[in-house]
C-alpha positions as a Markdown table, in Angstrom:
| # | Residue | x | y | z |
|---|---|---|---|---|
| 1 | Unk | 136.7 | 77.4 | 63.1 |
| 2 | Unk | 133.6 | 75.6 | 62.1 |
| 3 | Unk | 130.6 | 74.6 | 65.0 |
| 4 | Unk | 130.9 | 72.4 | 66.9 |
| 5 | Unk | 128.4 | 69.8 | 65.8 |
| 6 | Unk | 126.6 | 67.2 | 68.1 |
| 7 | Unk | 126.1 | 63.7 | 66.6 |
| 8 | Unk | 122.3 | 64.8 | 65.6 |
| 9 | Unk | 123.1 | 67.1 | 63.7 |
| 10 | Unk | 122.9 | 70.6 | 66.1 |
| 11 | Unk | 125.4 | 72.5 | 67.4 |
| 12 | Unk | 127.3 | 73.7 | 70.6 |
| 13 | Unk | 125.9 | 77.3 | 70.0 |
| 14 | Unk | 122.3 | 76.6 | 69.2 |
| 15 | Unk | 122.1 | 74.3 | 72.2 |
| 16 | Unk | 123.4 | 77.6 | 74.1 |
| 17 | Unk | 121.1 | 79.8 | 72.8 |
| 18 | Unk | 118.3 | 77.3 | 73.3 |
| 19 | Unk | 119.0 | 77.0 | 76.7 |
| 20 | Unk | 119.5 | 80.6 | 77.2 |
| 21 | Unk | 115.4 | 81.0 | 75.9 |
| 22 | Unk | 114.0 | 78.7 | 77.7 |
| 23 | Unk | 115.6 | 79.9 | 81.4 |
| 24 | Unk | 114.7 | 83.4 | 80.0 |
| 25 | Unk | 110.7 | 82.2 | 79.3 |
| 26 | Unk | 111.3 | 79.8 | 82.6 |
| 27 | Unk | 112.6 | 82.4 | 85.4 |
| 28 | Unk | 109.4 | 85.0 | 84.1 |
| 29 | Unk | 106.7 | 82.9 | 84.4 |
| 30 | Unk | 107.9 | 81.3 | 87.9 |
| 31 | Unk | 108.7 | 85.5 | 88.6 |
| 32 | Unk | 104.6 | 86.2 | 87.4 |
| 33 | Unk | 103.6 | 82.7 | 89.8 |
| 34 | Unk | 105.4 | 84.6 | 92.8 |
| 35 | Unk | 102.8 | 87.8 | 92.1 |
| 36 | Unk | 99.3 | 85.3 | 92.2 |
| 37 | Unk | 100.9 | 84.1 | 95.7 |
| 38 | Unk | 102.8 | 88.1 | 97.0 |
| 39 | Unk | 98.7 | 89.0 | 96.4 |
| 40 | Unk | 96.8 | 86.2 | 97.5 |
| 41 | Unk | 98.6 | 87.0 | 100.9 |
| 42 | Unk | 97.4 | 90.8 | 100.4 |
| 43 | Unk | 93.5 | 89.3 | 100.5 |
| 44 | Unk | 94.3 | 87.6 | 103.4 |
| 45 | Unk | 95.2 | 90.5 | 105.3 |
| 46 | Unk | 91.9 | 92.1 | 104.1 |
| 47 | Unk | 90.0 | 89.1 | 105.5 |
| 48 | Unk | 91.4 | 88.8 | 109.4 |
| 49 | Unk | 92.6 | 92.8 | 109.6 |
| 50 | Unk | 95.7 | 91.6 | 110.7 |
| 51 | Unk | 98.8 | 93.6 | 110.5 |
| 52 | Unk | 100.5 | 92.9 | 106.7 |
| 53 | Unk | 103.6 | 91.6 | 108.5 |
| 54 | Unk | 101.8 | 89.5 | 110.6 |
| 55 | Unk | 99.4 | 87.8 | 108.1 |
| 56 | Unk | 102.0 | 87.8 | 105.4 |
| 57 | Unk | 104.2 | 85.5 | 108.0 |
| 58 | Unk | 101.0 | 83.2 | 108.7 |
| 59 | Unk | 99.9 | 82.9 | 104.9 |
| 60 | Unk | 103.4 | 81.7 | 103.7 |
| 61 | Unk | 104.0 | 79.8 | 106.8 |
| 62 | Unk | 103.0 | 76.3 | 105.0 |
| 63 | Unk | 105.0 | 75.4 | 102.0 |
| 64 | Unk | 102.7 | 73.7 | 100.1 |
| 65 | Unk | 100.1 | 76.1 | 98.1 |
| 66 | Unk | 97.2 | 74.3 | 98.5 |
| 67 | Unk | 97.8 | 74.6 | 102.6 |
| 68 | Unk | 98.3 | 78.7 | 101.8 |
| 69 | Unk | 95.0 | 78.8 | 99.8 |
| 70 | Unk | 93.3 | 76.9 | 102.5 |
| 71 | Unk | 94.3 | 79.5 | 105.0 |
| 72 | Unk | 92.7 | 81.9 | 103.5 |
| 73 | Unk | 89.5 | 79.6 | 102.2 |
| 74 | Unk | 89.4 | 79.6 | 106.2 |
| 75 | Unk | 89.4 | 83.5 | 106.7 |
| 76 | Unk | 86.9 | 84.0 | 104.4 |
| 77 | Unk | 84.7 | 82.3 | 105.9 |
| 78 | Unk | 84.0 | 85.0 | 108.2 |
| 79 | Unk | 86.1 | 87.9 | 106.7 |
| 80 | Unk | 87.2 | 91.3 | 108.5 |
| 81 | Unk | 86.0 | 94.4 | 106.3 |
| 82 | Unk | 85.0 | 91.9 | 102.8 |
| 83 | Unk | 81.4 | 92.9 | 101.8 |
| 84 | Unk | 79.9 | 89.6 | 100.2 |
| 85 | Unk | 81.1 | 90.3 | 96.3 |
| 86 | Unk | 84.3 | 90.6 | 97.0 |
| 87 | Unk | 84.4 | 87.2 | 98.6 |
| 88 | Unk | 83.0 | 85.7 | 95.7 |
| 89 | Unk | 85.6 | 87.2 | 93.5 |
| 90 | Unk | 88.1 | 86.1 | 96.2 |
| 91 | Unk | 87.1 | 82.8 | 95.7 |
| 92 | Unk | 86.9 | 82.4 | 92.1 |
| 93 | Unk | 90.6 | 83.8 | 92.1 |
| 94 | Unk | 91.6 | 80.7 | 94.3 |
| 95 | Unk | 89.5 | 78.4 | 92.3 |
| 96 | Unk | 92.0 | 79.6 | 89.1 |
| 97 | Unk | 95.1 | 80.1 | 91.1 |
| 98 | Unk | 94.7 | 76.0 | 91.6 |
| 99 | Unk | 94.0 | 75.0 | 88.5 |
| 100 | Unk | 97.1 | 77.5 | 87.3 |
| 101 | Unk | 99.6 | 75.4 | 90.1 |
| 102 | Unk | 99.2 | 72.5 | 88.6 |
| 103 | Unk | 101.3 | 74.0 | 85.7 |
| 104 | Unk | 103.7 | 75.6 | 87.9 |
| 105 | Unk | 104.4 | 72.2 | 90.1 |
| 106 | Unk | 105.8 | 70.4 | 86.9 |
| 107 | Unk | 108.4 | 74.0 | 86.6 |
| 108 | Unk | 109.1 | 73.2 | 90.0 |
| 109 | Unk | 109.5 | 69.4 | 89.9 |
| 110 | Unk | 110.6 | 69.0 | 85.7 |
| 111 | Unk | 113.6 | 68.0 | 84.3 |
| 112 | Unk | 115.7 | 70.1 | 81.8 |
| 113 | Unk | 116.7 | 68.7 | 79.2 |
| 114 | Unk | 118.1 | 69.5 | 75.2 |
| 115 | Unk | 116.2 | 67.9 | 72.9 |
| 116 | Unk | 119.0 | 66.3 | 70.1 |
| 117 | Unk | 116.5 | 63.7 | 68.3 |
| 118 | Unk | 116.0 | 64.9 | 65.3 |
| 119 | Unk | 113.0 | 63.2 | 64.3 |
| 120 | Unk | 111.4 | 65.1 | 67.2 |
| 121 | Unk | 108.9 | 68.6 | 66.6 |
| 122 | Unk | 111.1 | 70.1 | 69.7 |
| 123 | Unk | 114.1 | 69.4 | 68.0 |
| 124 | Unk | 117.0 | 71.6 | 69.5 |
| 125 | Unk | 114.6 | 72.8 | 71.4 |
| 126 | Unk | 115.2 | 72.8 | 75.9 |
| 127 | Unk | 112.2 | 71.5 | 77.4 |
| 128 | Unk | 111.0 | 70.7 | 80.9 |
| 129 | Unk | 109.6 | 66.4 | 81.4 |
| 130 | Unk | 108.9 | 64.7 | 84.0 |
| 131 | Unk | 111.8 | 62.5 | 85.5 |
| 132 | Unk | 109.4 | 59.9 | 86.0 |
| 133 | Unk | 108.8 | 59.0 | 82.4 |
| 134 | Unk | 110.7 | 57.5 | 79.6 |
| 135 | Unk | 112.5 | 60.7 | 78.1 |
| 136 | Unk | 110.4 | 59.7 | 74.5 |
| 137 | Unk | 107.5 | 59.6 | 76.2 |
| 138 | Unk | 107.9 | 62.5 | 78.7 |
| 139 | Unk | 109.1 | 64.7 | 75.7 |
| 140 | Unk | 105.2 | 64.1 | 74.1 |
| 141 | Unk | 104.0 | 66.5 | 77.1 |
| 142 | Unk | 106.9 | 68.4 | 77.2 |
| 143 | Unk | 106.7 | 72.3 | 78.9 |
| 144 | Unk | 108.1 | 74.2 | 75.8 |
| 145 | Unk | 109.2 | 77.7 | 75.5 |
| 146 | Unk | 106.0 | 78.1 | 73.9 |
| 147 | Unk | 104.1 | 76.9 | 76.7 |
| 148 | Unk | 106.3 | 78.8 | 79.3 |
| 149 | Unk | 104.9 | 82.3 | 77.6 |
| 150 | Unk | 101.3 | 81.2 | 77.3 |
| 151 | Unk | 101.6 | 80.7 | 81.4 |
| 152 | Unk | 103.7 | 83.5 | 82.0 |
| 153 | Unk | 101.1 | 85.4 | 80.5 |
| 154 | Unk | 98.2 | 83.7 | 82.2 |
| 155 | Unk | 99.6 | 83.8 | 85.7 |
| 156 | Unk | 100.4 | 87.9 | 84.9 |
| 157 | Unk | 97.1 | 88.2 | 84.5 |
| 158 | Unk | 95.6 | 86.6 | 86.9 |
| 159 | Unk | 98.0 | 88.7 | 89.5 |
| 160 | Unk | 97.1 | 91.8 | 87.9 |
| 161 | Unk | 93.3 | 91.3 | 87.8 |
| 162 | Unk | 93.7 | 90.1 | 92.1 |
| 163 | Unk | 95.7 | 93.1 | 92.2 |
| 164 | Unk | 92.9 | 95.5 | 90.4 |
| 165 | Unk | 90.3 | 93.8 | 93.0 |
| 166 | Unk | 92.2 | 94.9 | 95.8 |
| 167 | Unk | 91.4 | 98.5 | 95.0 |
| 168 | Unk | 87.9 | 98.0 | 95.4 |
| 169 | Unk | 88.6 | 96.6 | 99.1 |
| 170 | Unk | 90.8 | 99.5 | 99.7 |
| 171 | Unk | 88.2 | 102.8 | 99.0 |
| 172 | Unk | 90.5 | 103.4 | 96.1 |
| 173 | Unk | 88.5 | 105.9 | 93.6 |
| 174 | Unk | 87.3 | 104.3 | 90.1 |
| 175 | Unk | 88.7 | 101.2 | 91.0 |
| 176 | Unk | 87.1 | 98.0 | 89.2 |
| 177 | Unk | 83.8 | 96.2 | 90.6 |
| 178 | Unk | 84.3 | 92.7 | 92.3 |
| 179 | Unk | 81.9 | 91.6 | 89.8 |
| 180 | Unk | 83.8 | 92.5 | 86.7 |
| 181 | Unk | 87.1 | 91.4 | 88.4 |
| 182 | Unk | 85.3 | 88.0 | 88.7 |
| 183 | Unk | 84.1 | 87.9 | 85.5 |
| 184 | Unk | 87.9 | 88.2 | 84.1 |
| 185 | Unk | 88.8 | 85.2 | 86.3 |
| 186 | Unk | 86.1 | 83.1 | 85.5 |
| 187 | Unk | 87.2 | 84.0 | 81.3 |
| 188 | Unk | 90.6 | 82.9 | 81.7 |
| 189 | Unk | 91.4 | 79.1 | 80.3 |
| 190 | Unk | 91.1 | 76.4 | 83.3 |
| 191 | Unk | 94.8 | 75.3 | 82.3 |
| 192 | Unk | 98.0 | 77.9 | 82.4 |
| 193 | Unk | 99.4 | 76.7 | 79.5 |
| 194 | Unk | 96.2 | 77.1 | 77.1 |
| 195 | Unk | 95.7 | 80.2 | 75.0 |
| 196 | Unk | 93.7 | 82.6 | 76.5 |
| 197 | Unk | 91.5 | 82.0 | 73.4 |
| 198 | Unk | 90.6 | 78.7 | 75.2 |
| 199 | Unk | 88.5 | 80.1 | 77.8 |
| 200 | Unk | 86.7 | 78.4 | 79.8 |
| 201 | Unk | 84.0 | 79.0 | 83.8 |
């Protein structure tokens, strides 16, 4: 039985497939997202001494990220057991996790869609636009597969590196200086979806 052709020219399989990629690329960057935010609650506890329960309840009691982030803006201003580095670095992580959640807001509030012009470079391609926006035009900005993995790596990073910092806080031996922890925030790219080529302070 021959595919199932759409009137562009693609077919029923490749728009499955396609799909299949892009939830695949979609579900682990929004999975490496939910690391940056599982351990910016872990440096709040380190700020007020709190129990983990406890400050992991108060930290994720707003919904909106900015509101979490400010939470713990708050507790660092006069931290529990943070020696003066490590709130710099602390800092600089929240600087990047907010310029990284602009990214993840359009996964959160996109639209899905199959691309069937075939004029088009995404061209049987599933991409994330904006609902607000003409499809045309929304497609021009389009969060592509390609873009998902670029993020997914970026926000992986930036969890592991808050992660690595944590060590530090916590006595544990040979773990990496606030400094240099800093220093690998500050070289990641301002944007999610850049390269990490495209670094930038």
């Amino acid at each position: 039985m021959p595919p199932i052709l759409g009137k562009d020219g693609f077919n029923v399989s490749e728009m499955s497939n396609s799909q299949k990629e892009f939830h695949l690329a979609f579900g682990q960057a929004m999975g490496q997202w939910s690391l940056i935010e599982e351990r910016l609650s872990y440096w709040f506890q380190d700020s007020t001494g709190l129990p983990y329960e406890m400050a992991r309840s108060i930290f994720f009691s707003p919904r909106v990220f900015q509101s979490r982030t400010d939470i713990l803006e708050a507790a660092l201003e006069h931290p529990y057991r943070l020696c003066e580095c490590s709130v710099r670095f602390a800092r600089g992580a929240i600087k990047k996790s907010l310029q990284f959640n602009s990214f993840r807001n359009s996964l959160a509030h996109g639209e899905q869609t199959f691309d069937a012009r075939s004029n088009s470079p995404t061209f049987k391609q599933t991409i994330l636009i904006s609902g607000r926006k003409h499809p045309e035009l929304a497609a021009a900005t389009a969060v592509t597969v390609a873009k998902l993995r670029i993020a997914s790596e970026n926000f992986r990073e930036l969890a592991k590196v808050l992660m690595d910092a944590t060590g530090f806080v916590n006595g544990t031996p040979d773990a990496v200086q606030p400094e240099e922890c800093l220093r690998q925030v500050n070289a990641m790219p301002n944007q999610a979806d850049s390269p990490r080529h495209a670094q930038t302070a």
